[in-house]
N, C-alpha and C positions, 0 to 999 in steps of 0.2 A: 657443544658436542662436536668431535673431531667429524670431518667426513673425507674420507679416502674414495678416492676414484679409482677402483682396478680396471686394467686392461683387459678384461674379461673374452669381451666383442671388440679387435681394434678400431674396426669401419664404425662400430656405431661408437664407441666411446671418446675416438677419435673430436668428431663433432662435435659433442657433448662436454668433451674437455677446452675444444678452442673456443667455446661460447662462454663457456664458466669462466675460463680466463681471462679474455676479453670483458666481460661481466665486472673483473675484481678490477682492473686497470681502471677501466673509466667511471671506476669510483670517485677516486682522485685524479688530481694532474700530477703527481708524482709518486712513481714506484719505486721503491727503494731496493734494492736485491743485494742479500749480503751473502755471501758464501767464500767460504774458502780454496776452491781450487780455480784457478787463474782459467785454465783453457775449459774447465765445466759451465765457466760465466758467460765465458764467448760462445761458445757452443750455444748457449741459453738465448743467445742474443739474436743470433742465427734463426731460432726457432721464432724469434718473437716475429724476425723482419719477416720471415714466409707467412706470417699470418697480419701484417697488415698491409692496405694499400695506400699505403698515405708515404710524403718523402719521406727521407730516415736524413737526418743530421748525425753521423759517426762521429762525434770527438773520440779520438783515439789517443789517450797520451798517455797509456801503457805502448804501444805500438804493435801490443799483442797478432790484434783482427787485423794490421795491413800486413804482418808477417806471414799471418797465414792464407791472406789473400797473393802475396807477391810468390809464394810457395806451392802457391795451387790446389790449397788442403779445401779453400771456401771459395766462392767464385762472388765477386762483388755485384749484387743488382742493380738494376737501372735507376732502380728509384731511390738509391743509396749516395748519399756523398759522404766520402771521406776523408775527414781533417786528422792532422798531426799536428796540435797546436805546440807551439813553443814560448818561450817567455819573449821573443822578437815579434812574433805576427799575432798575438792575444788581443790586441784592440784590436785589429782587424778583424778579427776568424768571431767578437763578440759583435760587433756591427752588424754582420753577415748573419749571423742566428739570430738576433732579435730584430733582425725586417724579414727573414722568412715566414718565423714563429708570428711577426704582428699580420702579415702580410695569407696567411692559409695554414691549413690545418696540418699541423707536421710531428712526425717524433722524434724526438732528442734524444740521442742516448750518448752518455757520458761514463763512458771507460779509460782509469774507474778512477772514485774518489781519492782513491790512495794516490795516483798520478796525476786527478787535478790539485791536490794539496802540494804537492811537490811541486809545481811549475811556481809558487811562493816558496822557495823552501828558504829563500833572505830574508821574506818581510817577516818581519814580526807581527804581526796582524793578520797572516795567513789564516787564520781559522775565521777572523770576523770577514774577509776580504773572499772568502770560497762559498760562505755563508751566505752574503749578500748578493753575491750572482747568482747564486742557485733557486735567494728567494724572487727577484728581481725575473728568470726566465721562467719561472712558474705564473708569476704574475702576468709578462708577458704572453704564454701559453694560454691564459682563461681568453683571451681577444679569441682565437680561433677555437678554441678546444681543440688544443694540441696536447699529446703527450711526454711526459720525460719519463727516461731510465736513468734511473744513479745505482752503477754495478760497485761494491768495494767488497774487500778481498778482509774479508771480518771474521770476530770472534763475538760471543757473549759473556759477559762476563755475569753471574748470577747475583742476580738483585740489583745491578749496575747498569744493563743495557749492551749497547752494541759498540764497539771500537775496530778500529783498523790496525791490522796485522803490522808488526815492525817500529812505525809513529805512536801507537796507543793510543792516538785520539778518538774522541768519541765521535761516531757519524751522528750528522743534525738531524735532530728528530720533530721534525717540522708536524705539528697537530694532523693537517689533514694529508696526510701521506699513505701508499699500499706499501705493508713491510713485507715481502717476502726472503725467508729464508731457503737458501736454492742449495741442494745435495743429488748427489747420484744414490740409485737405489736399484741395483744390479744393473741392466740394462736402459732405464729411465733416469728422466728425471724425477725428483720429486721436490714440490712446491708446499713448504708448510707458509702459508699465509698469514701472518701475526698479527695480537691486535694492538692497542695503544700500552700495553702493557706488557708487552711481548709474550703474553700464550699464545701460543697455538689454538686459532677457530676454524682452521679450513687445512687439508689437504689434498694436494693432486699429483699422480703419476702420469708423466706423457714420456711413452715411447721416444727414444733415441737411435735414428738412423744406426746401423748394424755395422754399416762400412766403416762407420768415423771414431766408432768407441772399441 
């Protein structure tokens, strides 16, 4: 049965929404967020960092979130670092997140698939090689019970599953992962939550600051 969260009471439902969501995250260690509008994901991402207290690891290699950090649309928190990985500093910038991640309890968020596949866009083994670091940082994430974000800029294709806009590849649909599908829905967000099969078992609306939309 679907369940929708209206904004009925914002103060109370408010709460109520960032527990439920929090709820769905640390189900798994990896949440999956497919949606199609580029700056609705970041926007999304924004919302996640205000609701946790833990570091935040940015890989940014769309460059979207330091554009609009350097723009002064988002303000960068303290507890945020922000990478620009490129195909020159990759071994590095992977050293650096897997002795964080082994080292305390951290969120990764990786914006987005579609720009980490491209940083392979020569190898021919890009898909096994993006594959295996994704599963590799998840692995490393159970040491602390850390969590990951994989944002990609997706479509569904029916009876087929989930692929990335432009490449048509298909996003890894790793067994125990949170799939949500993220959309605007007049002034909110809305979160249909998927399950291994891509229906729809859960939805939520969370209000979207007024200034920004």
């Amino acid at each position: 049965m679907t369940r929708l969260v209206l904004n009925k009471n914002p103060e109370q439902n408010s709460a109520e929404i960032t527990f439920d969501i929090k709820k769905i995250i640390e189900q798994n260690t990896i949440s999956s967020i497919m949606c199609s509008d580029p700056f609705l994901k970041t926007l999304f991402y924004t919302k996640i960092i205000s609701l946790i207290n833990t570091p935040v690891i940015y890989l940014d290699f769309d460059l979207l979130y330091s554009g609009y950090i350097i723009s002064e649309i988002f303000h960068l928190p303290q507890n945020v670092t922000l990478i620009q990985p490129t195909q020159n500093d990759w071994n590095e910038i992977i050293k650096k997140v897997i002795l964080r991640l082994s080292e305390e309890k951290t969120t990764l968020i990786i914006d987005s698939l579609n720009g980490f596949f491209n940083l392979f866009y020569e190898n021919t083994y890009a898909g096994r090689l993006v594959n295996s670091y994704l599963m590799f940082f998840a692995c490393i994430s159970k040491i602390t019970n850390s969590q990951i974000f994989l944002g990609s800029l997706a479509k569904q294709k029916k009876d087929e599953g989930w692929f990335l806009e432009t490449t048509g590849r298909y996003i890894p649909d790793f067994k125990k992962t949170n799939k949500i599908h993220l959309q605007k829905q007049n002034s909110s967000f809305l979160l249909d939550v998927l399950d291994t099969n891509n229906i729809k078992k859960n939805s939520f609306l969370i209000p979207i600051k007024s200034e920004i939309i």
